[in-house]
N, C-alpha and C positions, 0 to 999 in steps of 0.2 A: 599452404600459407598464401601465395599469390593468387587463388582465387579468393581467398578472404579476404583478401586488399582489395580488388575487384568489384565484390558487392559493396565492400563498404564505399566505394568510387560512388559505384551507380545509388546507392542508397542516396548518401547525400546529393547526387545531383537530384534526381527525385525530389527530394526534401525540399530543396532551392527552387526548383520549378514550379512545383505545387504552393509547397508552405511559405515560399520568400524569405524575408529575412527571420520569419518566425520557425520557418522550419528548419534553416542553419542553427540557429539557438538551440531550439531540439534536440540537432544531432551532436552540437556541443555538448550538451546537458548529456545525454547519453555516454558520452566518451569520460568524462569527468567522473560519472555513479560509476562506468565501472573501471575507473581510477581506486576510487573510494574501496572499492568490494575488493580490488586487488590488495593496497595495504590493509585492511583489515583481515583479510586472509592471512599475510605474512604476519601480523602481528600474532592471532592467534595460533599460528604454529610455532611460535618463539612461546608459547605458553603465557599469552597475559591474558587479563579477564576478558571471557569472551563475552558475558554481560556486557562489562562496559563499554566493549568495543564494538557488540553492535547497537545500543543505545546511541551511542554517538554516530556510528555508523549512518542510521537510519535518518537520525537528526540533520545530519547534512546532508547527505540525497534529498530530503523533504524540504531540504534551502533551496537546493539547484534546481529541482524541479520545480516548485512553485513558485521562488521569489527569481530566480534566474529568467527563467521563462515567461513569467506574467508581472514583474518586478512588484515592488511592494506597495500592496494598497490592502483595502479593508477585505476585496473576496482573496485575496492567496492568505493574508494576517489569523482571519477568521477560520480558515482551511487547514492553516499550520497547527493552530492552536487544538482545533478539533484533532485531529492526527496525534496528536503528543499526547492528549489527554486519553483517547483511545487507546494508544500504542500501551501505555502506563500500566490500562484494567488490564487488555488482552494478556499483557505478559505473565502477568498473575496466573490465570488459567493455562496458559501453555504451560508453564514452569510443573503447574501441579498435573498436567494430564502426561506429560513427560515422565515425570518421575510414576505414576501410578501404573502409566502403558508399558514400562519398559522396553523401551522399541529402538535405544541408542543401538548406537552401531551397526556392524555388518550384517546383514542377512546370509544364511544357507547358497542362495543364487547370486549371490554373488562371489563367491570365492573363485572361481576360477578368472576373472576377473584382476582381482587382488593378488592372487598366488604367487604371483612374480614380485610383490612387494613386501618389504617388514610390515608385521602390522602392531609394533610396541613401537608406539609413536612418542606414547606420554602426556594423549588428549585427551580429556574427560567430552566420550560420545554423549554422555546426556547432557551436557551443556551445549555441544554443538547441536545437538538435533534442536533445541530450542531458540536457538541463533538461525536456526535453518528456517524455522517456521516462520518468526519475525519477519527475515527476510522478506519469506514469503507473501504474507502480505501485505507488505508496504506498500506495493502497487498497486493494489487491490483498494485500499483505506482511500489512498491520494484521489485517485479515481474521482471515486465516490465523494470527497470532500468538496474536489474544485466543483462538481459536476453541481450540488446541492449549493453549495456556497456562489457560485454563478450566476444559480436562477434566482435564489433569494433576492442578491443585490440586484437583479433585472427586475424582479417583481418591486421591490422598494422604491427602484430609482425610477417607477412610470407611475406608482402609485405611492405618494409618502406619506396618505392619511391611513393604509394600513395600520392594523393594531398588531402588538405582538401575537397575539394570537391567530389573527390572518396568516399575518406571515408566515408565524415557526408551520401552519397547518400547509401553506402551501409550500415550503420546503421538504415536511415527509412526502406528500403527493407526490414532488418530481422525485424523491429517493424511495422511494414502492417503487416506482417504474425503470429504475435504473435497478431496483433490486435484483429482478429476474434475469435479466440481462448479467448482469454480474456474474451473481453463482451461476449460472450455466458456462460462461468466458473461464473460471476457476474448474467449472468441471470439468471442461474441454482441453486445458490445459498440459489436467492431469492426463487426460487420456490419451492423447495423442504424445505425451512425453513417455507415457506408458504402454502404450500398445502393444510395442514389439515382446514383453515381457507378458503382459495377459495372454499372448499368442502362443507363449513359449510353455505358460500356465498349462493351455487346452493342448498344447503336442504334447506333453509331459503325465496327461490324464489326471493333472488333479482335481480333485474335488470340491464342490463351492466351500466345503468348511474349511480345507487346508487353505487356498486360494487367500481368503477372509483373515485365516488369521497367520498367513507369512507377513515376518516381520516388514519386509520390502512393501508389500499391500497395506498394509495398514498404518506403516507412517506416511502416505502417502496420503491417504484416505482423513487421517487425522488434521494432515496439514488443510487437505481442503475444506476441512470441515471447519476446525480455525480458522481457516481467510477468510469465507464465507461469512462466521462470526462476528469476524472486524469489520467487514464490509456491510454488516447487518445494523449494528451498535454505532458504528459512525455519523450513520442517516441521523437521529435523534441529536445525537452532539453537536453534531456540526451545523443543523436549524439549527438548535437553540445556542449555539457560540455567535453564528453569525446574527440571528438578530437580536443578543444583547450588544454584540457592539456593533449593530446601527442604531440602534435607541439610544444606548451610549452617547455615540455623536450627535444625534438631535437633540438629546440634553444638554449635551455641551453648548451648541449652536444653538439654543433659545435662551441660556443663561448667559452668555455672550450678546447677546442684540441688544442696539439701544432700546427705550421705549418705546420710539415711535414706531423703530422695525419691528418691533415685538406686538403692538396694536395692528399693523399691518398684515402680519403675517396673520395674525387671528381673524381680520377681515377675509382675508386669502382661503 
């Protein structure tokens, strides 16, 4: 426990040196999500819906992160709104590859593990495996939201005779390029959380088709493959959220201008 007080010292001072006042927010933000993660843990072990608990769950981390930390304007608003609207499809397909893969609960390698523990808890595993996934890539979606939502609002605010179509085109460009970058960060993830178990795979002598299809491998594999998903489908939403509501606001801002500033700006 006291070396974990330790990093987190050094972390935040770090934070503070580097990032200033934005990177103490950060480490706030940080400490707050996993606030968040903790009561939603305890609730779904009291047995409430874990649907809606990570719905909501997720909905508030995607506050503190982007409106906490960039406060609220048009690129976190536009970013939030893509995230929600994402979050909504993605879940639809998790829910149905959950239930199709069968892959709740314990694995085989794990039990020894567990053996010291009850394991009639009274949870339904496939609901949680799919609160798991969610989780999973919230981080992953945000990323990629502020990341596209960003440059949009940079590309508009040096150029605002852009047309919609400029624009949403030069927001997939920067989200192609943060693509690859991404699922490799989600691939890496897995693997390095995983390692020690692939390792344990090849002393064990199994086979790439057992390997493939243990339950432990393969929900791990599926989560990546969904984050990757989210991280893929977001690019598309989030141009096109962000530059309807900056058109949005220029329509508003030209139906608001006198005439004269309205002839003016047409000179402009």
């Amino acid at each position: 426990m006291n070396i974990i007080v330790v990093l987190a010292f050094i972390l935040l001072f770090l934070m503070e040196e580097i990032g200033g006042k934005q990177g103490v927010k950060s480490f706030a933000s940080m400490v707050f999500n996993i606030a968040v993660l903790y009561i939603a843990i305890i609730l779904m072990g009291h047995n409430y819906n874990p649907f809606l608990i990570t719905i909501v769950a997720s909905t508030i981390i995607s506050c503190i992160l982007m409106f906490f930390n960039n406060r609220v304007n048009r690129k976190t608003l536009s970013a939030f709104i893509s995230v929600l609207l994402t979050l909504l499809f993605i879940i639809f397909i998790i829910y149905k590859v959950g239930a199709i893969s069968k892959i709740q609960g314990f694995g085989e390698e794990e039990f020894d593990e567990i053996s010291s523990y009850s394991i009639y808890i009274g949870i339904n595993f496939s609901k949680i495996l799919v609160c798991t996934m969610i989780m999973g890539l919230l981080g992953a979606m945000i990323d990629v939201a502020i990341s596209v939502s960003s440059a949009i609002n940079e590309f508009y605010k040096n150029n605002n005779s852009l047309t919609k179509k400029e624009l949403f085109g030069m927001g997939m460009n920067v989200g192609r390029d943060i693509l690859g970058t991404m699922t490799n960060t989600i691939y890496f993830a897995f693997l390095g959380g995983y390692l020690a178990l692939l390792v344990w795979f090849k002393d064990l002598s199994y086979s790439v088709g057992a390997i493939i299809n243990s339950k432990v491998f393969c929900a791990e594999i599926i989560q990546v493959i969904c984050s990757s998903l989210g991280a893929t489908v977001i690019i598309p939403v989030t141009a096109a959220v962000t530059t309807y509501i900056l058109f949005m606001n220029k329509e508003d801002r030209k139906a608001n201008l006198l005439p004269e500033d309205s002839r003016q700006m047409n000179r402009n």
